[in-house]
C-alpha positions in Angstrom: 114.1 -78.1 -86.8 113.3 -79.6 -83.1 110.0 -78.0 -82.3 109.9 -78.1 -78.7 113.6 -75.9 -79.0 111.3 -73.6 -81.1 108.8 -73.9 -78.3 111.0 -73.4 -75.6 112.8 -70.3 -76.9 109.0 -69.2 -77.8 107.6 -69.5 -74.1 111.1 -67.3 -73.0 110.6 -70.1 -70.2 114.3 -71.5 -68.7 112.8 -74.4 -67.5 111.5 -75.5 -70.6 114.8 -74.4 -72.3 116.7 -76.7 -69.5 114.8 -79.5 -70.8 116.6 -79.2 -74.4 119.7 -80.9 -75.1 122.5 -78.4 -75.2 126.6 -77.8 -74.9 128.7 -75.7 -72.6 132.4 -75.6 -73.8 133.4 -72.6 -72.3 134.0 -72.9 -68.7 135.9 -72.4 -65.8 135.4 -75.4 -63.2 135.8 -73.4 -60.1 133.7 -70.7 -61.9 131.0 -73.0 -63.3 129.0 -72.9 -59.3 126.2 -71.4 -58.3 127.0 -68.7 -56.2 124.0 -69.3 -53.6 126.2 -73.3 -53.4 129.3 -71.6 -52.7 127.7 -69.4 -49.8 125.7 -72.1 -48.2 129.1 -74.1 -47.6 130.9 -70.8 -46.6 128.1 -69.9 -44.4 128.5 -66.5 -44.8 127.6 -64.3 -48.2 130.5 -63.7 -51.2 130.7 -60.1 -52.3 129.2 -60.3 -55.6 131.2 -59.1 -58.9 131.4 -55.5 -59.7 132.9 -54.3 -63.1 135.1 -51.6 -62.7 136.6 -50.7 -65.9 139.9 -53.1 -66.0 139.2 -55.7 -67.6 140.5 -58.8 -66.9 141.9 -57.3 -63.9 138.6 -56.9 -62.1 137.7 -60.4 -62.7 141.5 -61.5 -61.1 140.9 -59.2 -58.5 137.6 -60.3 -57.1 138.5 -64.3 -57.0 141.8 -63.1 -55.5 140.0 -60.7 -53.1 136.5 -62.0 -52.3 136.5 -65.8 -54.0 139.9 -67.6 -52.7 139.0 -67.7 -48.9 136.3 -69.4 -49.8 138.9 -72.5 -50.7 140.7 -72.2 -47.3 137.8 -74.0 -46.1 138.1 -77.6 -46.7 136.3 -79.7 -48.9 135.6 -76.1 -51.2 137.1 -77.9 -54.5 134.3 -81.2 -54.0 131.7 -78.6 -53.4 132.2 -76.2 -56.4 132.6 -79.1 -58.5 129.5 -80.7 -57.4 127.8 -77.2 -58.2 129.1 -77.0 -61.4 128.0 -80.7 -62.5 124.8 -80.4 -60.9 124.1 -76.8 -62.2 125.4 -78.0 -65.8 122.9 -81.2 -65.5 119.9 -79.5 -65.0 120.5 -76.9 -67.5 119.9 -80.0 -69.9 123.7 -79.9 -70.6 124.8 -82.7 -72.5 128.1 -81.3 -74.0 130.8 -80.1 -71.3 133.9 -79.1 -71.4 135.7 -77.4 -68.3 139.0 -76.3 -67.7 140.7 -76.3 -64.3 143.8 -74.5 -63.6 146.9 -76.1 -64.0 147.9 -75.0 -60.6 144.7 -76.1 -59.0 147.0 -79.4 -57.2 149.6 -77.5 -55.4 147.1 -75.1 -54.5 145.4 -78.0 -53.0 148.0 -79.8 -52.1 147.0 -82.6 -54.7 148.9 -84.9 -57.0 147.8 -84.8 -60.5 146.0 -88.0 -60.6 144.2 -87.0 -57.0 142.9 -84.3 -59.0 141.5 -86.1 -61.9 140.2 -89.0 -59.8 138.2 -86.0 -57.8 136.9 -85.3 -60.9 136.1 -88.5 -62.0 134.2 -89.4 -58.6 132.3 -86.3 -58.6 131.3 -86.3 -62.0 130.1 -90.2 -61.6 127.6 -89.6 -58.6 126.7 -86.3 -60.3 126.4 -86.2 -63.6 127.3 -89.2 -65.2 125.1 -89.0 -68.3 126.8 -85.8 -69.5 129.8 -86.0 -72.3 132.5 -85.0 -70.0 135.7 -83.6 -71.1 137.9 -81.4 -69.0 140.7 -79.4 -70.0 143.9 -78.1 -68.7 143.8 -74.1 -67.7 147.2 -72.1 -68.5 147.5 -68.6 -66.9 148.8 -66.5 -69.5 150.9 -64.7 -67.0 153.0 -67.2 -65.7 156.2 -68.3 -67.3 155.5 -71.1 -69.8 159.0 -72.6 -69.6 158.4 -73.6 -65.7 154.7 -75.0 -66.1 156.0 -77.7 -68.9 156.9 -80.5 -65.9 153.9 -79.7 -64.5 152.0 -80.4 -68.0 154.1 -83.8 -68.3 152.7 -84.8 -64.9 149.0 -84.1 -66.0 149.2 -85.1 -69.0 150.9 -88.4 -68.0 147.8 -89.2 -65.6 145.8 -89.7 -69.4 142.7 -87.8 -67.9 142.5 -84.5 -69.5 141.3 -83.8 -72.7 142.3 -80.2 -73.7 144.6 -77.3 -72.9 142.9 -73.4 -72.9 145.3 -70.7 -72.6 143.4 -68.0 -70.4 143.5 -65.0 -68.6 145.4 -61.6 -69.3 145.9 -62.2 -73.2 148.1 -59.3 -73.4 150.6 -60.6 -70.9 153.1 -61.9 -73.0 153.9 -62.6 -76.5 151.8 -66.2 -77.6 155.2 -67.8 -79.2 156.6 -68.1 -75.7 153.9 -71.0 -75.2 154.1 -73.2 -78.5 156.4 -75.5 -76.4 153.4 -76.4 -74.1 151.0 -76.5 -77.0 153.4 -79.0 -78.9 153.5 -81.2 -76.0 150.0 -81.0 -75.3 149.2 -81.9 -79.0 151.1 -84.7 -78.9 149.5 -86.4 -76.2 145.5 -86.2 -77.9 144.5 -82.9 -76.1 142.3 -80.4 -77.9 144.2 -76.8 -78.0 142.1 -73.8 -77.3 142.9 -70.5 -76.5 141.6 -67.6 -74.8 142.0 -64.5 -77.5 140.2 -61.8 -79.4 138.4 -60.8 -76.1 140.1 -58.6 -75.3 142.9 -58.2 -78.6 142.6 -57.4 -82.2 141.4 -59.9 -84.5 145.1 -59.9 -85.7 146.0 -61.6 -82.4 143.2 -64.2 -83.3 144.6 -65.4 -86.6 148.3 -65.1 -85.1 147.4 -67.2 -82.0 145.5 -69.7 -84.2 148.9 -70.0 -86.6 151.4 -70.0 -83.6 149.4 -72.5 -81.3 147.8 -74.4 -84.4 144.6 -74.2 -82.7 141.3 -76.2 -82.8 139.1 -74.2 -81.4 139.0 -70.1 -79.9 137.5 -68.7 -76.7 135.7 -65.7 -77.5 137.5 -64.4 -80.7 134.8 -61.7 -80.6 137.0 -59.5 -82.0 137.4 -61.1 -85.4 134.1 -59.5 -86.1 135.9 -56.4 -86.9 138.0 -57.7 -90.1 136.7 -59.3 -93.1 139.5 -60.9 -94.0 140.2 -62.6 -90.7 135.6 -63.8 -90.3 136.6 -65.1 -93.6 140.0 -67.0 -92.9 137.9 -68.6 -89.8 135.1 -69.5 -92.2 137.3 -71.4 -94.5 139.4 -73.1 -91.9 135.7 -74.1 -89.8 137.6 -73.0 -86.6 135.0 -72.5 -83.9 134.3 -69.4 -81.4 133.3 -70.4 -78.1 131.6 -67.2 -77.4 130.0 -66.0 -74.3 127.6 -63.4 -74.4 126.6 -62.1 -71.0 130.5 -62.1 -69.9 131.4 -59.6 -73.2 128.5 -57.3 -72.6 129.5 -57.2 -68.5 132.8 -56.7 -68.8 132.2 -54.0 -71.7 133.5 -55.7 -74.6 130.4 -54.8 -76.6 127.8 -52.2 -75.9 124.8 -54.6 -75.4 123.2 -57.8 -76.4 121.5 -56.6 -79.0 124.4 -55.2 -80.4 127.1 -58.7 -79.7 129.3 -59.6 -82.7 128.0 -62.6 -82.8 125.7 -61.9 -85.6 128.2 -60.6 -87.7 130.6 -63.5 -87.1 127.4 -65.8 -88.2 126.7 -63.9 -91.4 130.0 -64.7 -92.0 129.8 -68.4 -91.0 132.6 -68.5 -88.6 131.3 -71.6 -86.2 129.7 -70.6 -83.3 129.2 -72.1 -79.8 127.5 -70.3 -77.1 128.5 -70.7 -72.9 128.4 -69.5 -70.1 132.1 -68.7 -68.9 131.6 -68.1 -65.6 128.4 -68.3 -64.1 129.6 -67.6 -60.7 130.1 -64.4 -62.0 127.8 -63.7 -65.0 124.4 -65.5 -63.2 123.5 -66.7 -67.2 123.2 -70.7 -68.0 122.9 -72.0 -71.2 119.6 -72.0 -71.5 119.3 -68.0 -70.1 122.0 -67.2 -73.3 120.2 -68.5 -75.7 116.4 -66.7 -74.4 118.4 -63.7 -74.1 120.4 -63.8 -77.4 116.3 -64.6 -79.1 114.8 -62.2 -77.0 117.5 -59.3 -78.5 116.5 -60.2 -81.7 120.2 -61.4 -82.4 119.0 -64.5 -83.5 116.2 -66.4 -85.0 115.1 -69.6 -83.8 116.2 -71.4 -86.8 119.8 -69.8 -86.7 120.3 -70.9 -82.3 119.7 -74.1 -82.9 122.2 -74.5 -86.1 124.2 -72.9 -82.9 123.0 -75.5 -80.5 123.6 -78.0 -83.1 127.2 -77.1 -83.4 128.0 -77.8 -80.0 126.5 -80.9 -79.5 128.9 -82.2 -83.0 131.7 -80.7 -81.1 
């Protein structure tokens, strides 16, 4: 084992954690920001989260409410990226995978390939040492059968690297999107899914069968059936779990008390991330002091964690 992560996690220090190498595959570009970035280009404070009991819901409703405006200001998009790279760079990130909203161009009023060659510029003068790969974010919402030209289009531009299903996973029935994930297998990408966040641990395996799935976001909820820890086990399917997000919007009781360490005992594959750090005010480096400081975790077992994103 690396004894300065030992060290690090030791000292409960962030800074020192920052300085060891580390993965983030669970987040949302847009998301990804500081929140004191975003406010200092606004020029006027963003009403922070509050959790009220809905789930999902709350999160929609506070980047419909109090987040959006902020992106009727131009040049928003370059400046929450650049937040996001920057924040993700000195967090010793070396790892990253981000998804952006497949709706984030017209939006914007940007082609496809203006989008990805944003990217691609602010990533270069930002971060350019970090193992970039973005993905394409699906609303679970919206109506699968209209969003496939739109997929073409992306996926024609040869940028993007992944698909993540996200949102309200309850929405609508996962079949109706197997079209998308076909075409989105066919061209390379990765295919993750949001599920088991906030559904059964039925819905994971199901999702994972209908989608043919590489990888699950949260799948927290698999902690709750043997049979299905053990089906993930076997098949080495990885959870990219986020702590702070489950424990704020109430999907477990505390830290201390996170699935995670069942889903270990079990060896399902985890990763841990931040989601939304907008929201959730926890890098990388602050979930992994946190999840050691709970006792969830020895030092030996985080960085078999740490190790598994880095081989991602």
């Amino acid at each position: 084992m690396d004894n300065t992560f030992r060290e690090a996690l030791l000292s409960g220090n962030p800074s020192l954690m920052a300085k060891i190498p580390k993965s983030d595959l669970h987040n949302h570009t847009l998301m990804g920001c500081r929140l004191q970035d975003m406010e200092a280009f606004y020029g006027k404070p963003i009403p922070p989260f509050v959790y009220q009991g809905n789930g999902i819901h709350d999160v929609d409703r506070w980047i419909e409410k109090d987040y959006l405006p902020v992106f009727r200001k131009p040049g928003a998009f370059e400046t929450a990226l650049r937040s996001a790279f920057r924040q993700a760079e000195e967090d010793g990130v070396r790892v990253l995978e981000m998804s952006i909203d497949i709706g984030i161009g017209a939006f914007l009023n940007l082609s496809p390939r203006e989008v990805a060659e944003i990217f691609q510029t602010i990533q270069r003068e930002t971060a350019p040492d970090i193992d970039f790969r973005p993905d394409l974010g699906i609303a679970r919402p919206l109506d699968p059968g209209r969003l496939l030209p739109l997929l073409a289009a992306f996926l024609e531009v040869g940028y993007f690297r992944g698909i993540d299903l996200y949102d309200d996973e309850l929405s609508q029935p996962v079949q109706r999107f197997r079209e998308l994930y076909r075409m989105a297998r066919s061209a390379g990408l990765k295919c993750k899914a949001h599920v088991g966040e906030f559904g059964s641990a039925d819905s994971i395996r199901e999702t994972v069968e209908t989608l043919e799935l590489d990888v699950i976001q949260h799948g927290i909820a698999a902690a709750a059936s043997e049979e299905v820890m053990k089906w993930l086990a076997e098949r080495r399917i990885p959870l990219n779990i986020c702590p702070t997000s489950n424990v704020i919007l109430e999907r477990v009781p505390s830290l201390k008390q996170h699935p995670a360490r069942i889903l270990f005992d079990y060896g399902v594959i985890l990763t841990i991330n931040t989601d939304d750090l907008i929201i959730f005010g926890q890098s990388v480096s602050q979930e992994y002091l946190n999840l050691f400081q709970a006792g969830v975790f020895s030092a030996e077992e985080l960085e078999e964690i740490r190790q598994n994103g880095l081989s991602a």
